[in-house]
C-alpha positions in Angstrom: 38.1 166.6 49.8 37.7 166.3 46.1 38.1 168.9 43.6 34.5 170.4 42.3 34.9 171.0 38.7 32.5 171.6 35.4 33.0 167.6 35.2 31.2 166.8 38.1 28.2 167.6 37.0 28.3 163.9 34.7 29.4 162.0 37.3 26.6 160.2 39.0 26.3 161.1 42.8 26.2 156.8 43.7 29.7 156.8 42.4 31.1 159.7 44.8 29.2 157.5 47.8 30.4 154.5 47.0 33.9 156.3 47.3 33.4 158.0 50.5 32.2 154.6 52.1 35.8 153.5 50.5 37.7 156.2 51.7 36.8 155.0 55.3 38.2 152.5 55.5 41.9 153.6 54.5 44.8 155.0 57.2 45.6 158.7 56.9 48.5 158.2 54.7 46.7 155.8 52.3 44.1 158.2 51.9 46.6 161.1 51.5 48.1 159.4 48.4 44.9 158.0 46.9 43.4 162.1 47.0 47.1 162.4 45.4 46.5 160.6 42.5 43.0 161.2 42.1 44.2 165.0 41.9 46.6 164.1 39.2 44.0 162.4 37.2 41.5 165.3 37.2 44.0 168.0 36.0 44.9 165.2 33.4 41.1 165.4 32.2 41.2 168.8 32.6 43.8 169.6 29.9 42.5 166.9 27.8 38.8 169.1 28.0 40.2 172.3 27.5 42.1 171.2 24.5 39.1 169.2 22.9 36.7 172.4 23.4 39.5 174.4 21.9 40.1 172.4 19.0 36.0 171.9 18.5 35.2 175.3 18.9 38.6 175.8 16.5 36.3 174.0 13.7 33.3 175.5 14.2 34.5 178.5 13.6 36.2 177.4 10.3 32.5 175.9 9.0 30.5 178.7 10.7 32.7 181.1 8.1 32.5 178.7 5.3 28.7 179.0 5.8 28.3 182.5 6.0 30.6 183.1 2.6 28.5 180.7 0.8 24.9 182.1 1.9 25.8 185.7 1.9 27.3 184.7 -2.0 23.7 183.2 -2.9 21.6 186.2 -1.6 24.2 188.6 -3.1 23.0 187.5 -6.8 19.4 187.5 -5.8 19.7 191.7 -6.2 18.1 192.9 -9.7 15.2 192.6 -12.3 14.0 189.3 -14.0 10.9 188.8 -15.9 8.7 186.1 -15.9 5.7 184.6 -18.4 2.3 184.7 -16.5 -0.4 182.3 -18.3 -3.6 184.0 -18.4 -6.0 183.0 -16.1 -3.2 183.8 -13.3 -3.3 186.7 -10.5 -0.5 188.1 -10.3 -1.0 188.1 -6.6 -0.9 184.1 -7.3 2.0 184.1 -9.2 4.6 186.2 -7.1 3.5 184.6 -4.1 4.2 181.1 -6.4 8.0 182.9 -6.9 8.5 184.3 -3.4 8.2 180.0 -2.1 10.0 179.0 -5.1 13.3 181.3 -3.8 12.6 180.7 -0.3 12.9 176.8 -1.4 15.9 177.3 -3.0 17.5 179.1 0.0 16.7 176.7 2.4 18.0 173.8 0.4 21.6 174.5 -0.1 24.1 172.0 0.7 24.0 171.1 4.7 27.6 171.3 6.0 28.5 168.2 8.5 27.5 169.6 11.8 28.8 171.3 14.5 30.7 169.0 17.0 31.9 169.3 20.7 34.1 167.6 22.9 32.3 165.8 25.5 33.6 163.6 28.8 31.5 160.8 29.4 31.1 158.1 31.9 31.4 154.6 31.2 32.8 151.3 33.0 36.7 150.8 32.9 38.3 148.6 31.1 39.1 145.0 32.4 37.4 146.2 35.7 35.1 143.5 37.1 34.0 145.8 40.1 32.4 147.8 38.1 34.7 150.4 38.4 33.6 153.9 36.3 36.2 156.4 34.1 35.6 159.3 31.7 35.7 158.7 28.4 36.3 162.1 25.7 33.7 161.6 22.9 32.8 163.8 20.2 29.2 164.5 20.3 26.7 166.4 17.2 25.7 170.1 18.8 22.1 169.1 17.9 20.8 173.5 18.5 22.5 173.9 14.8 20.1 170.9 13.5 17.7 172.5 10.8 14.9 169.8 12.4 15.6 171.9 15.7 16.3 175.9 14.3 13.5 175.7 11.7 14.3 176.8 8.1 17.3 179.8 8.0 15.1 182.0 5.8 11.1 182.7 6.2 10.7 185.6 3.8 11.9 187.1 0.7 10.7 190.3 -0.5 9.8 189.8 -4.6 7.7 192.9 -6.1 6.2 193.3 -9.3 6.4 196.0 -12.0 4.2 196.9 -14.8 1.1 194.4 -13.8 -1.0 192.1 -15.7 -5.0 191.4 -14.9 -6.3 187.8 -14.7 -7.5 187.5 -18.8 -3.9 188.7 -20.2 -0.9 187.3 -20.2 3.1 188.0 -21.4 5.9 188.9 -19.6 5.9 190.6 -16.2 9.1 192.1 -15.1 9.4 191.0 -11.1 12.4 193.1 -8.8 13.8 190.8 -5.3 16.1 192.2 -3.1 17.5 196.3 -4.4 15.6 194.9 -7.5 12.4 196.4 -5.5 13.8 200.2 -5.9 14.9 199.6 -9.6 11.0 198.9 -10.3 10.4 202.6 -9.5 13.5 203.4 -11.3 11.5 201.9 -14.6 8.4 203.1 -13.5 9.8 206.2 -13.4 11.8 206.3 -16.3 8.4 206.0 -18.6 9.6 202.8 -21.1 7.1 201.6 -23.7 5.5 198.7 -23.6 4.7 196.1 -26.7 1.4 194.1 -26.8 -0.2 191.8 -29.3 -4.1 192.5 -28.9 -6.6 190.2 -31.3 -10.0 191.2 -31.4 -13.4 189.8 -32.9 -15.4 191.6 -35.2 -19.3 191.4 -35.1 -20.3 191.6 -31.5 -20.3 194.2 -28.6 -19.9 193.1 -25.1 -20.4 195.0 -21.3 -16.5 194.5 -20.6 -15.0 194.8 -24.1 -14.1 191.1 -24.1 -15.4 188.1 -25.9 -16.3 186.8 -21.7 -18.7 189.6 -20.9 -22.5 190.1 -21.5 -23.6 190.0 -25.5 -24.8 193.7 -26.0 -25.3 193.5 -29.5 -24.6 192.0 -32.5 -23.4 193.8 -36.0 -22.1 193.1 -39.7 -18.7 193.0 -40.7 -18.8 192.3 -44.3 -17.9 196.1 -45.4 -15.0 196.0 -43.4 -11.4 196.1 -45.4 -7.8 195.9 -44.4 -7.9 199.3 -46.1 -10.2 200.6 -44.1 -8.7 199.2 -40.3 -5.3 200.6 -41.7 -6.7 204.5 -42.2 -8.3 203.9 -38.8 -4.6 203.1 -37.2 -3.1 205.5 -38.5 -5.5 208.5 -37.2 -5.5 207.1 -33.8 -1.6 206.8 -33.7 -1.5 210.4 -34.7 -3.8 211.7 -32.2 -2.0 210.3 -29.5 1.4 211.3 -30.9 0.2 215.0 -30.7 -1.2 214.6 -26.8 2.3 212.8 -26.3 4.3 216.2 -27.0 1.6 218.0 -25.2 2.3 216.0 -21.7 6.3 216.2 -22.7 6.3 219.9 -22.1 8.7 220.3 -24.8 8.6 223.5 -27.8 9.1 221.8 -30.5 10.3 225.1 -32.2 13.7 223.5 -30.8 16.3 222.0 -32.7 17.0 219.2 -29.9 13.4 219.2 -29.3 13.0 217.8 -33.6 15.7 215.4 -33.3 14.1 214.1 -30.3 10.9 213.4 -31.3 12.5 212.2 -35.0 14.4 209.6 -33.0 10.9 208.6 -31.0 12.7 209.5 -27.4 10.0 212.0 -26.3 8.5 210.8 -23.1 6.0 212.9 -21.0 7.6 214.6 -18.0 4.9 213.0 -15.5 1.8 210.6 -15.2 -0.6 211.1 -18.0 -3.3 209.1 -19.9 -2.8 206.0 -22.3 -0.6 207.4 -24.6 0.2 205.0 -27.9 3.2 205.1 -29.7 2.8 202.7 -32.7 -0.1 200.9 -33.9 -0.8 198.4 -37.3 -2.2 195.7 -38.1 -0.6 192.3 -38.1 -3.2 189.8 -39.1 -6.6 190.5 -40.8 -8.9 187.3 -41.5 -12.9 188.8 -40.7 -14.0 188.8 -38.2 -10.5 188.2 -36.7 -7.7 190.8 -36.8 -4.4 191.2 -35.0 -3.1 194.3 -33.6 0.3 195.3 -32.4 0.3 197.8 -30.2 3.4 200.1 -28.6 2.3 202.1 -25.7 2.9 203.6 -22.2 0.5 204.3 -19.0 -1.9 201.7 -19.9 -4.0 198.8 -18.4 -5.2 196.0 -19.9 -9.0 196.9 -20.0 -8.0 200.4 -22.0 -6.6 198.6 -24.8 -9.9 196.0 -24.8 -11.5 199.9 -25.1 -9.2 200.3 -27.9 -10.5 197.4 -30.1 -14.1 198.4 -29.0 -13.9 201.3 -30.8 -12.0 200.3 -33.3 -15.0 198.5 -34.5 -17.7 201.4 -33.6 -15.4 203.2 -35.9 -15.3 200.4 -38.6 -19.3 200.8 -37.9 -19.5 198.0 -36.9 -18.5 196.1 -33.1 -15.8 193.9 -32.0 -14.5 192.7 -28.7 -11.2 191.9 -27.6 -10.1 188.0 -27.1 -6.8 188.6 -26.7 -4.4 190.8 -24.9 -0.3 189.5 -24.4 2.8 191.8 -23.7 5.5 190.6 -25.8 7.9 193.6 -24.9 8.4 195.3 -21.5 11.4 198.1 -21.4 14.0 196.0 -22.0 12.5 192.9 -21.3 11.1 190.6 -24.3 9.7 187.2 -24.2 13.1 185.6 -24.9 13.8 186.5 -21.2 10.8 185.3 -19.8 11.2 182.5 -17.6 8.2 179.8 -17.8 6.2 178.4 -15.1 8.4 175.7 -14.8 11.6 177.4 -14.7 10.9 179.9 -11.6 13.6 178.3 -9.6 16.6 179.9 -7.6 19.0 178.9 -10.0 17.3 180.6 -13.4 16.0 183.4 -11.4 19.6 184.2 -11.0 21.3 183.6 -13.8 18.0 185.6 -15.5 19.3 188.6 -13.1 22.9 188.5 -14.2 21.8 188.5 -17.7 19.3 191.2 -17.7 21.7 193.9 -15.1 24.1 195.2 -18.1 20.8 196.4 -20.3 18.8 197.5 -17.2 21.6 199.9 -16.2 22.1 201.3 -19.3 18.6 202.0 -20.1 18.6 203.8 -16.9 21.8 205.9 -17.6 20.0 206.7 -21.0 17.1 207.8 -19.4 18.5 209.5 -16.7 21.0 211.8 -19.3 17.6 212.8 -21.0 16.1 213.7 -18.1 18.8 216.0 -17.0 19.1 217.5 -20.5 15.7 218.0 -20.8 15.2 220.9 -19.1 17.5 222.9 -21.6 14.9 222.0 -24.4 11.8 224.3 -23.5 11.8 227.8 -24.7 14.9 227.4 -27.0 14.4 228.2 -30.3 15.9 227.5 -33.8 18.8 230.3 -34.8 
């Protein structure tokens, strides 16, 4: 009887009749020496198997670790903070869902390592045999399951979240977190960082939205208006909000620390509170267009259209806003910004290596005031 191995299953059951039918014919000792040597060449193919598979499975292991070092090296420097320039006209929606393919992209496209391989026996006619006569051949065959036309792409989703946001008519620099980038968002969020914005508005016109897009309220003169004028209006509504700013601080500024803080600008309010600006002035002033620069914390876009609004009610007159772009964000400026067509894997990355040292240590600063601020209410001066 023959010997039923894993290697029968590729040999066609025609070629084990046809050798029965053979076998018949042959005297006892005959046939004892042909089952013999058949024996002899099985266990022949059977070492020959065991030590392909070995040395196959020997190499998949070596590109299978290769692989693994390389992707878990790509993903490792896709942890942090990067910020990116969003056109206006853009949701934000739009644009990290526009980032989120981008990296997925990039991921899915890294170099394809030569496939898998295994050592297969398969039949095919002997050499030199006219009868037809069949053997097994070792072949090295693709393992097609690894094929990335067979698995699909390796990675399907990436988790990109966005900081400080930005409505459809502004634009500047939005600060987007991937990977344990996401908790560092709350980390600035928390931390209460100003923001910059340039914000140019339009003298001589009131609208329903405080922009130049909404419905026409009313129309007004400007011709009274003077840089002199603007400037005095600046400067009392920078120092209204620097008095509610120590108010939602909780500090007593009867303290020494408490002066020195607030001389150096590093008083922040302990939790959520209303608009609160820091600095204001004026940058350009050409009626009816001016230019503001604004420093600020807890806004949205549409407060600081409010702000131009009644600027000019102020001015006595009306203007709208055309205009709103963050140029600063924490520690984020526009030089780090990377443009629409530069949101690829390989600037997203380098963008997070650059941008980790100065993240981290506004975080340390902010965390060391936090701790010490406590100490600072209900100290007084010696």
């Amino acid at each position: 009887m023959r010997t039923s191995s894993a290697l029968d299953t590729v040999i066609k059951p025609g070629y084990w009749r046809a050798q029965q039918k053979a076998q018949t014919a042959l005297t006892c000792p005959e046939l004892q020496q042909l089952n013999r040597g058949k024996e002899l060449r099985w266990e022949r193919w059977r070492v020959l198997y065991a030590a392909g598979s070995a040395l196959g499975q020997l190499g998949t292991v070596g590109r299978k670790s290769e692989k693994v070092s390389m992707e878990s090296l790509q993903c490792s420097r896709l942890n942090g903070l990067f910020a990116v320039y969003k056109p206006p006209g853009l949701n934000w929606k739009h644009l990290r869902d526009t980032v989120e393919f981008k990296l997925l992209k990039g991921l899915n496209s890294n170099k394809q390592y030569t496939p898998q391989e295994h050592i297969r026996f398969l039949v095919a006619p002997k050499e030199g045999s006219e009868g037809g006569e069949l053997t097994l051949i070792a072949k090295s065959v693709p393992a097609l399951s690894e094929h990335s036309l067979v698995r699909g792409p390796k990675y399907t989703s990436v988790k990109v979240g966005v900081g400080h946001r930005l409505d459809v008519k502004s634009s500047g620099v939005l600060v987007l977190g991937v990977g344990h980038g996401n908790k560092l968002l709350t980390d600035i969020y928390n931390a209460h960082l100003t923001k910059d914005y340039t914000v140019r508005g339009l003298l001589g016109k009131a609208t329903d939205d405080f922009s130049d897009e909404g419905r026409l309220i009313e129309k007004t003169t400007y011709d009274h208006v003077t840089p002199e004028k603007l400037s005095r209006i600046l400067a009392v509504i920078q120092g209204s909000h620097q008095k509610a700013m120590v108010t939602y601080s909780n500090l007593d500024l009867k303290t020494q620390e408490a002066y020195e803080m607030a001389v150096k600008g590093l008083i922040r309010p302990m939790d959520k509170s209303p608009m609160l600006i820091t600095g204001i002035r004026c940058l350009e002033f050409a009626p009816p267009e001016f230019l503001l620069e604004i420093q600020c914390m807890h806004e949205t876009q549409q407060l600081l259209r409010r702000v131009v609004h009644e600027i000019g009610l102020e001015l006595k007159s009306s203007a709208v806003c055309t205009q709103v772009r963050r140029t600063r964000d924490g520690v984020f400026t526009l030089e780090d910004a990377l443009l629409r067509t530069q949101w690829n894997i390989h600037n997203i990355q380098t963008s997070i290596q650059k941008a980790a040292p100065r993240v981290e240590a506004e975080l340390e600063k902010c965390q060391t005031r936090a701790l010490g601020h406590p100490d600072l209410v209900g100290q007084s001066v010696s």
